[in-house]
N, C-alpha and C positions, 0 to 999 in steps of 0.2 A: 507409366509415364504421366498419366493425370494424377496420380499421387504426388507423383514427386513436384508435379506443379502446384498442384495446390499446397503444398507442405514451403512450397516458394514463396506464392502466395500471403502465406499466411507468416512466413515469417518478415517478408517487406512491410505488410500493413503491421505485424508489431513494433517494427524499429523506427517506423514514421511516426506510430499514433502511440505507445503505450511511453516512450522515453521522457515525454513530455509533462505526468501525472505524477500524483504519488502515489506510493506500493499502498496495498489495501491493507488494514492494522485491525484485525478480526482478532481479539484478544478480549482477554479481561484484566483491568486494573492490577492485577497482583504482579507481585515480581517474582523470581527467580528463587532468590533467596542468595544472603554469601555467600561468595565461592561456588555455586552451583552453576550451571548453564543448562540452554539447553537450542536444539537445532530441528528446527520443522521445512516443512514444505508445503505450498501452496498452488493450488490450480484454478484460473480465473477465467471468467469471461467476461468483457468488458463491451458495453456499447457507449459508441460515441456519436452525440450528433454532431454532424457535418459535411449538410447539403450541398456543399459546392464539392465534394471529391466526388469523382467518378464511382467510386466505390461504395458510395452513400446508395442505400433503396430509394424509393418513389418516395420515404418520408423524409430521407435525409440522416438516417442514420447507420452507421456502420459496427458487425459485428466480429469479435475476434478474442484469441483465445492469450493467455499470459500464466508463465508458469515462475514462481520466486524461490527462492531458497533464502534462508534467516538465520542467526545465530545468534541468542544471549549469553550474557554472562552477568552474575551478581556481582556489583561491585559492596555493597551492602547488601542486609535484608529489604533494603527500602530502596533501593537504586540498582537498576540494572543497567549495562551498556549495549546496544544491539548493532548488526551489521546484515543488511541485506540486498540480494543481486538478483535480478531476472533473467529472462531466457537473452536479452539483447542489450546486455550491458548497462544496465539503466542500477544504480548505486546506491545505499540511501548508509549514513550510520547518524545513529540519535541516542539520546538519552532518556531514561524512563525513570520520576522520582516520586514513589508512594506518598499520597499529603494524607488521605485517610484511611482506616482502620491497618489491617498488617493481612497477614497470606492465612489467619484463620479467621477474618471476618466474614461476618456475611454481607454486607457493604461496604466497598474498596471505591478509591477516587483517585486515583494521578494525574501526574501530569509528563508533558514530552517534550521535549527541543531536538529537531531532527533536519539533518542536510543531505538533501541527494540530487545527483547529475547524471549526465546522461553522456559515457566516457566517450571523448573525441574520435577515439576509430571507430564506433557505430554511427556518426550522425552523419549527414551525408555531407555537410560540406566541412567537417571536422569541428564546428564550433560549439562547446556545452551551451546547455541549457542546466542553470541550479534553481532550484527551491530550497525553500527553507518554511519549515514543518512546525506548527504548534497545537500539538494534541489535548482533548482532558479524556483520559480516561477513566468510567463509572462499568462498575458489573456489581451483580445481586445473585450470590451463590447460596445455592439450595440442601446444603451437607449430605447430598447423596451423589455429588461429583457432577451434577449441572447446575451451568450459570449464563445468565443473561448478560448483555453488553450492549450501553450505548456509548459511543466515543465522537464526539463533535469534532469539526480539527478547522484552523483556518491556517491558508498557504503563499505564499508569497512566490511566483513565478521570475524567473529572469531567464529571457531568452537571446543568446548570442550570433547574430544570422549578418553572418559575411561584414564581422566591423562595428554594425550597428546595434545597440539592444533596445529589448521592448520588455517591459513590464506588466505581469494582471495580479492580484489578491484572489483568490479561491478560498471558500465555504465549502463545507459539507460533511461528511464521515461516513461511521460505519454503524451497524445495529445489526445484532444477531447471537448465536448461541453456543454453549462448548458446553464438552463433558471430560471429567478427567476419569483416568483408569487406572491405577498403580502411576508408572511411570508416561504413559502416554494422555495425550491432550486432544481429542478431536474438536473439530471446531467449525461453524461456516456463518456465513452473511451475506450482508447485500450493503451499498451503500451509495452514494449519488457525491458528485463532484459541481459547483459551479462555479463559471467566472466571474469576476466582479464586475469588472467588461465584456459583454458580450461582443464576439467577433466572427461573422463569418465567415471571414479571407482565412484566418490565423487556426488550424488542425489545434496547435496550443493551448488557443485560450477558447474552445468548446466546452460543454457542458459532455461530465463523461458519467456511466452508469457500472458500478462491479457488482460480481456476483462470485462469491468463491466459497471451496474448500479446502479443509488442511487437515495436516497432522502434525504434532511437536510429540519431539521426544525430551524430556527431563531428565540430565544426569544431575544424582546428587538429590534429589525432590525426597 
């Protein structure tokens, strides 16, 4: 029975706190390639400060866990299309368009345009919440199938609460590391979120912290 609570638990504070952010983009600059795809999965933890929940420690932040599933596809060698969903309905699809070198440099640069929400039968009074996502991504790959990643991203919040909405701008990214293996891709990071307005009423517009792992699989690679 305290399993199954906490497994309760732990899924109400993700559909409160995680619908609100953007999915973590622990990747490197390269694409897919044409025609190819490819479909990973990701496991997160996520702290958020926000001293006024109950559920905040003594310092005011709160910890919990978020699992994604992803899907690309090359629309070019140089542009891929992505689509990704969480454990609680939270949606993201964007675009990924290589500006430097190609998928055998050893320095790659893109860039991203990306929109996600957080679908009306999870939130609790039915109303979305969209962002809209503008990533660069940079990685420095090493020819023995490891590579480094830093990806800056800034975000645009809109949140819809019974009629009214409220607006914040988000800074931050991700930074961290992958290996590829034949056809699979491991990969993990960390990365930090912040508001442009700081708010302490608003779970939304906190300052959030991720930490993940994955794996991609590559058809076609």
């Amino acid at each position: 029975m305290k399993f199954l609570q906490s497994l309760l638990i732990i899924a109400a504070m993700s559909a409160v706190l995680t619908g609100c952010f953007p999915f973590a983009q622990f990747e490197s600059a390269r694409t897919v390639g044409h025609h190819n795809a490819a479909i990973g999965l990701t496991a997160l933890g996520y702290v958020l400060y926000d001293p006024s929940s109950e559920l905040a420690n003594s310092s005011g932040y709160i910890a919990f866990p978020s699992v994604e599933l992803r899907g690309d596809y090359g629309l070019s060698d140089k542009t891929d299309v992505r689509f990704m969903a969480n454990m609680i309905g939270f949606v993201q699809a964007d675009v990924k368009h290589m500006l430097v070198g190609d998928r055998q440099s050893k320095f790659s640069m893109s860039s991203g345009l990306g929109l996600s929400t957080w679908l009306p039968a999870f939130t609790n009074k039915g109303d979305p919440n969209v962002m809209i996502h503008l990533p660069i991504y940079m990685s420095w790959h090493y020819g023995n199938g490891m590579y480094t990643f830093i990806n800056p991203k800034a975000s645009y919040l809109q949140v819809f609460d019974g009629g009214s909405m409220k607006g914040n701008p988000f800074f931050g990214g991700t930074i961290g590391l992958g290996y590829y293996a034949n056809n699979f891709e491991l990969f993990g990071g960390l990365g930090p979120t912040f508001p442009f307005i700081k708010s302490v009423e608003d779970a939304e517009f906190a300052s959030l912290y991720q930490l993940g792992v994955g794996l991609r699989y590559h058809i076609g690679k």
